[in-house]
N, C-alpha and C positions, 0 to 999 in steps of 0.2 A: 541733385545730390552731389556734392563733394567729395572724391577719392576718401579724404578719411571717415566721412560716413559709412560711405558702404565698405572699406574694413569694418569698421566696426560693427556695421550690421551683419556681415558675411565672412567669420574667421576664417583663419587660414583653416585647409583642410588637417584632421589628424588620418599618421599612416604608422599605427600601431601592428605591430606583428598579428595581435589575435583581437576583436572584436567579440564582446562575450554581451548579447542583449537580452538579459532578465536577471536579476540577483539574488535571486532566491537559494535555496539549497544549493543544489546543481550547477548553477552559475558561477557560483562563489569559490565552490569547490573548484571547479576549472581555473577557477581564473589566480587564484589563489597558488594554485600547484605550481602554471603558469609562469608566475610571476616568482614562482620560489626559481625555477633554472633561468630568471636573469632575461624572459621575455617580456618585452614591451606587454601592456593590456591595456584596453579601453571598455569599462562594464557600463553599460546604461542598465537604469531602473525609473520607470515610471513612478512608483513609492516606495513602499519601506525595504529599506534592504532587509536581503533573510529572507525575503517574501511573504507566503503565508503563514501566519501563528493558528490557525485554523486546527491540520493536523496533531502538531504536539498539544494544543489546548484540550481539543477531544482524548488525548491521551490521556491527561491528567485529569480528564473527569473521568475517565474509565477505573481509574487506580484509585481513587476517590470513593466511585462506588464500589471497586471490589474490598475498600476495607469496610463500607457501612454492611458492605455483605460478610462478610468474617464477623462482624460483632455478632449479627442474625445468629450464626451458623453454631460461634463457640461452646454453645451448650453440648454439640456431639464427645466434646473432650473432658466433659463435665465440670465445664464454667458458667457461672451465671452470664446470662445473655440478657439485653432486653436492645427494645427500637432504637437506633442512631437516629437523630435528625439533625438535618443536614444548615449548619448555618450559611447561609446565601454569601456573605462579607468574607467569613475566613475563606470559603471554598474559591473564590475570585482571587481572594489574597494568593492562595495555592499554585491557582493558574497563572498571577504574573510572576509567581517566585521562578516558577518551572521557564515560563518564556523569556525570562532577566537575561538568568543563568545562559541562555542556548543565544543570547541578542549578544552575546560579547565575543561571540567568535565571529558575529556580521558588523561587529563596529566596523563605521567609515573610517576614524583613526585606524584602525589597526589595517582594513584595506591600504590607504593613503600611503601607511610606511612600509607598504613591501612593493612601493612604487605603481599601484593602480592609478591609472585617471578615472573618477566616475562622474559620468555624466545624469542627470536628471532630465527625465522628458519622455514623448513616446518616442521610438524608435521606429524607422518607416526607410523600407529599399529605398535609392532614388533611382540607382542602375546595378546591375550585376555586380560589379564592386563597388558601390558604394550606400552608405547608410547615414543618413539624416537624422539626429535627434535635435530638435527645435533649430536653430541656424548654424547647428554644428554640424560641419559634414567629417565623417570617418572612411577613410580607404586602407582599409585595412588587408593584411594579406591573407588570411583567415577569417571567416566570422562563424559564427557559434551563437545560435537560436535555444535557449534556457527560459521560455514564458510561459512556462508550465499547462496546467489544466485547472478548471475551477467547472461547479455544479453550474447546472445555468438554472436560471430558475422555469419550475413549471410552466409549461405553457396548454393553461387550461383556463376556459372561461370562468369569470368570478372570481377569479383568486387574484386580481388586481387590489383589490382592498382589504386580504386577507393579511393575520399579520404574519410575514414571513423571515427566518430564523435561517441564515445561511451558514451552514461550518464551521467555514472558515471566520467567522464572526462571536465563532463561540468564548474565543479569551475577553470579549467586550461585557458578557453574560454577568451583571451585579444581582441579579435575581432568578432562580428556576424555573423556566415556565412549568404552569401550574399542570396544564392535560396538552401536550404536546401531541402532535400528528405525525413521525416520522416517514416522510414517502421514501423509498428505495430499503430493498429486502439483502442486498448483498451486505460486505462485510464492515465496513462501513455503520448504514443505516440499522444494522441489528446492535453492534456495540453501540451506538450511543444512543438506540433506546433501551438497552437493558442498564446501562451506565444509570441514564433519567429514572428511569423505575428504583434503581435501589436507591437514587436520595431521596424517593420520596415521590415525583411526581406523577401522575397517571396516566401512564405513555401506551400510544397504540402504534403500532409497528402496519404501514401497509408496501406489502410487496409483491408487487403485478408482476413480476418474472419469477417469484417463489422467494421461499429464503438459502441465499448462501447458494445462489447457481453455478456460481465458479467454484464450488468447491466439490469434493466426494458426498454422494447423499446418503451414505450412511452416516459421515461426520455430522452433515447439518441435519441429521433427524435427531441425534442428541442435545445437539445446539437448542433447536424448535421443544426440545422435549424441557431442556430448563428454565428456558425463555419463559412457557405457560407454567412452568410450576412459581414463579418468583411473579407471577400475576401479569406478565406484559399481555396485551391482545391483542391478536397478528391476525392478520387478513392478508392471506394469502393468495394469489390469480384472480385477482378482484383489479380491474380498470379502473382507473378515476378518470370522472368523465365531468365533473364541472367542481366549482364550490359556490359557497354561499355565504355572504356571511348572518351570522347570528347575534343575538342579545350578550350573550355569554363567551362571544368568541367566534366560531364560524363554525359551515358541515362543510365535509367533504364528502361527493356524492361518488358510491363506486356502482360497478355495473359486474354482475358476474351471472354467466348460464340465462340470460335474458333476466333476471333479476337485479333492483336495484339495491344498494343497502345506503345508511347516510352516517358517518362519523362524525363524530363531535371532538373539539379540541379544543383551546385556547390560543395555539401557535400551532404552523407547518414548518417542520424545519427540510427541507431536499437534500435528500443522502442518496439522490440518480449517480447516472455513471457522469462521469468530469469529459469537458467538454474542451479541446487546444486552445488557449488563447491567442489568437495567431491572424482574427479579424483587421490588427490597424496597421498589421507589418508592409502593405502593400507587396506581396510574394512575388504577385505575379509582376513588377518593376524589375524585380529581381531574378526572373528568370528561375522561379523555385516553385515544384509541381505540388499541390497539396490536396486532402480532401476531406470526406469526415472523418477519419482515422488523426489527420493531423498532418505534420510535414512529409511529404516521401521523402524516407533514408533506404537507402540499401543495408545491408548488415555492418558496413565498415563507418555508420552515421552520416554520411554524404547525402548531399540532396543535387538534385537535376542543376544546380548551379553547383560546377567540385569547388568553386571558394569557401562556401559555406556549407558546416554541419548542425544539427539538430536534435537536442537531444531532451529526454526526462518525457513527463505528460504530454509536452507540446509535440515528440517525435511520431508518425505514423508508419505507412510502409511495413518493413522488415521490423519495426521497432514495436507496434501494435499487437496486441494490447500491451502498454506500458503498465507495472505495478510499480508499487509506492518504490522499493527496493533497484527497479532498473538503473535511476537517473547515477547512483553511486557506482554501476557498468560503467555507465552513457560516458561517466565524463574523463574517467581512465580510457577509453576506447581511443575516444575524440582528441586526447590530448597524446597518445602513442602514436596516433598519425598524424596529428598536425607537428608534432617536435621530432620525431624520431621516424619517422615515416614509416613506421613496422603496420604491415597489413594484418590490423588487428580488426575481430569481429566479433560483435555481440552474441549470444546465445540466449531468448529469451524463456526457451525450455529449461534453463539452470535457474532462472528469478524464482524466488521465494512467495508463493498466497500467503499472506496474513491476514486473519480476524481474529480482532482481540477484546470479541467475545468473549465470556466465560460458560464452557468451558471453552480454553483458546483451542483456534483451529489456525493449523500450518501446514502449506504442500508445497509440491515441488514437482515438477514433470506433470505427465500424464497420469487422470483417477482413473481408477477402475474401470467405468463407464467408457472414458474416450481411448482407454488401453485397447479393451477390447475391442471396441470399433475400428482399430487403428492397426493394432499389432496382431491380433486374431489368437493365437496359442500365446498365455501369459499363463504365470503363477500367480496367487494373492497370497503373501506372508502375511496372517495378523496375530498380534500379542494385545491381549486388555491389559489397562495397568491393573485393574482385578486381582493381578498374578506377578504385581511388580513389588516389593516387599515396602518400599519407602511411600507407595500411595497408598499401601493398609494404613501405614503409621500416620500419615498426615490426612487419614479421612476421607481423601480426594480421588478415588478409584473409577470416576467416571473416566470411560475415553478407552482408546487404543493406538495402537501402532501398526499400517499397515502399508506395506511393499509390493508393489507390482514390478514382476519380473519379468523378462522372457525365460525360456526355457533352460536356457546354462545359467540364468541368475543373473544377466545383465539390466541393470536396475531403470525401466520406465520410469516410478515414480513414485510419490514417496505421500503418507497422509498420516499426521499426528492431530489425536483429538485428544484434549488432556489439559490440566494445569500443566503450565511451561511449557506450550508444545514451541510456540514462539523461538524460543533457546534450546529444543531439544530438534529443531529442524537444521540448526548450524551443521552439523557433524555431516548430516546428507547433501548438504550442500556444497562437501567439500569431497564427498563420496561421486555425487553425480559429476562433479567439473574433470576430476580426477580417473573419471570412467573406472570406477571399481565395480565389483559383483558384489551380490548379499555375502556371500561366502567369504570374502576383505572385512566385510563390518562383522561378518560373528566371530571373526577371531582376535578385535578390539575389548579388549579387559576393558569392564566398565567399574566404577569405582563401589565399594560395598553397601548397599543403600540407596542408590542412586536411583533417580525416575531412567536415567537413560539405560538402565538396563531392561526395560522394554527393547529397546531397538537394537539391541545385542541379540537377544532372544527369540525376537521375531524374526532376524535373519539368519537366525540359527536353525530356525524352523523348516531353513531352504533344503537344509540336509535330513528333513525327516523319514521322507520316502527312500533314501539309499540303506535306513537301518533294514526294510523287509527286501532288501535287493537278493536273489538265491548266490548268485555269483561271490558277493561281497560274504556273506554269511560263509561260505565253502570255503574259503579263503583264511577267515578267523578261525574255523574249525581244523584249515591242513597248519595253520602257525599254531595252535593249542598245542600240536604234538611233539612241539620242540622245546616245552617247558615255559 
């Protein structure tokens, strides 16, 4: 081989300041920031940049069925109501209008001119500093692990020729499946079988760990309670223990109490927990410790090699369990240490639960359940919106607001079940990072009508026991005498 061969086969190495390997959300955001103060980047992506349309597509099939459920519903306002059906073409149309929209902030143009290089290919250590994507090597002085997490699929015998429906697949969806099989009971796999059911299709929810485990199980007993009134049919601590396929489609055989039961569907779509993608990086080349959690970081996103940090689905360790909401931490964190070297650290007790189920459920901290466990002497602040003036008016009174304190009102955690609890959990989020008490948020003026004055109200609640206090009473009764 000739000298100018192997140039050409073996380019020169690139030694970009920051090395950012996946491009999806998280990625981009990094690298993007990055590249705003004037620092060199190198992004690989194995395909589409943006990553996965998975997420936001479920999104917009969730917003989709909550309007065929409002048509359902408007007779409580006394309008005529009758069945929405749901046309398969426009609802696709829907989905790629929604995923157009969110792909122009991932255009490769628009990377290009704020000075990225992107590379195409897998990305794989070759040593502690360096990384390989096809004959390109990077030495970079930073590198930055962004390769998220995805469902893996079942691993049950007979469902090799089952037909199976992944997520993240769902903006590809030109047609409904007709009796869908959702496996996984969290937040996830309950919204977009309830999403399925109101277009129409006749979806069975099965969840071997319960429904909505991560969350307070008062919230998801109202969850479970609308879920079967809107006809979904959930199997709940039921195994799946093989499939089968069928004439019509396939069974899914579950096992519960020594008993067997057998579901029927058309499609299985797996709404399990998400799994690192982190199999082809070759880590351990790279001197970087990992496990089934995903990459060990410590709180400041570091992994056992300090070159490299890790952040979003793909981070484990200190970072575990990741929610959808962390990787927008992750990459502020990761980018205050590698540019400004401020020893900045996550908090994963401040990250926001979201299911956007309806009725939506939002937490934050510690529920109830693992308060107690945890902290021993708590309060529980709760308000139904029952008694919120703006949920009479719009109908919507399912749900609450409820506060786990300690004792002087320093706020554990936080659970809204409700329409909008989604956006009515912002405020607590800015409450908990902030270290405020209940008694900070009930003296926030909430606007006249509003659903958020549930969570004014419920931490107003903190001050109910000091009205029967004798001391405090003696005290308004010696001021009485002074006019």
């Amino acid at each position: 081989m000739s000298d100018g061969t192997a140039k050409a086969a073996n380019p020169a190495a690139l030694t970009p300041d920051i090395c950012v390997i996946g491009a999806g959300g998280n990625g981009i955001a990094l690298a993007t920031a990055a590249a705003a103060f004037g620092v060199s980047v190198v992004l690989i992506e194995r395909s589409a940049l943006g990553g996965s349309s998975g997420p936001l597509a479920m999104k917009a099939l969730i917003e989709a069925g909550a309007a065929a459920q409002a048509m359902r519903e408007a007779g409580r306002f006394g309008l005529k109501t009758g069945d929405p059906q749901a046309s398969p073409a426009q609802l696709h149309d829907h989905i790629q209008r929604t995923l157009a929209a969110e792909a122009a902030n991932h255009a490769e143009e628009r990377l290009k001119a704020l000075g990225i290089i992107i590379l195409r290919g897998e990305a794989r250590f070759a040593s502690r500093s360096t990384v390989r994507a096809g004959a390109q090597a990077i030495k970079a002085r930073r590198f930055v692990i962004a390769t998220g997490a995805r469902a893996p699929r079942p691993e049950l015998p007979g469902l090799e020729t089952v037909p199976l429906i992944d997520p993240d697949e769902l903006s590809e969806l030109t047609r409904l499946p007709e009796r869908p099989v959702i496996l996984g009971g969290g937040a996830t796999g309950a919204a977009l079988a309830q999403a399925l059911r109101r277009l129409g299709s006749t979806a069975t929810l099965v969840a071997p760990e319960g429904l909505l485990p991560d969350h307070d199980a008062e919230a998801a007993l109202l969850v479970r309670r609308r879920l079967l009134r809107e006809g979904l049919v959930v199997h709940e601590g039921a195994t799946p223990i093989r499939g089968e396929r069928s004439r019509s489609g396939f069974r899914l055989v579950l096992a519960r109490d020594g008993s067997e039961t057998v579901v029927e569907g058309s499609h299985l779509l797996s709404a399990g927990p998400r799994r690192p993608e982190i199999a082809a990086l070759d880590l351990d080349l790279g001197g970087i410790s990992h496990d089934a959690s995903g990459i060990i970081v410590d709180k400041g996103l570091r992994t056992s090699n300090r070159r490299v940090y890790a952040l979003g689905g793909c981070a484990g360790g200190a970072a575990a369990p990741a929610t959808d909401q962390a990787g927008d931490d992750h990459a502020g964190v990761a980018l205050r240490s590698i540019l400004f070297r401020q020893p900045a650290r996550i908090d994963p007790a401040n990250y926001p639960r979201v299911g956007w189920c309806q009725p939506e459920i939002a937490a934050i901290g510690l529920s109830e359940a693992a308060a107690r466990a945890k902290a021993g002497a708590i309060q529980v602040l709760r308000w139904p919106f029952a008694e919120v003036a703006d949920a009479r008016a719009a109908g919507s009174t399912e749900g609450f607001v409820k506060l786990v304190t300690d004792r002087k009102g320093r706020i554990l955690g936080v659970t809204i079940v409700g329409a909008g609890a989604a956006e009515l959990i912002a405020p607590w989020c800015v409450a908990a990072k902030a270290g405020l008490a209940a008694s900070d948020m009930a003296a926030v003026v909430a606007p006249t009508f509003a659903r958020s004055d549930g969570s004014r109200r419920a931490a107003l609640s903190f001050h109910v026991p000091s009205t029967a206090n004798p001391r405090l009473r003696r005290l308004i009764g010696f001021l009485r005498r002074f006019g």
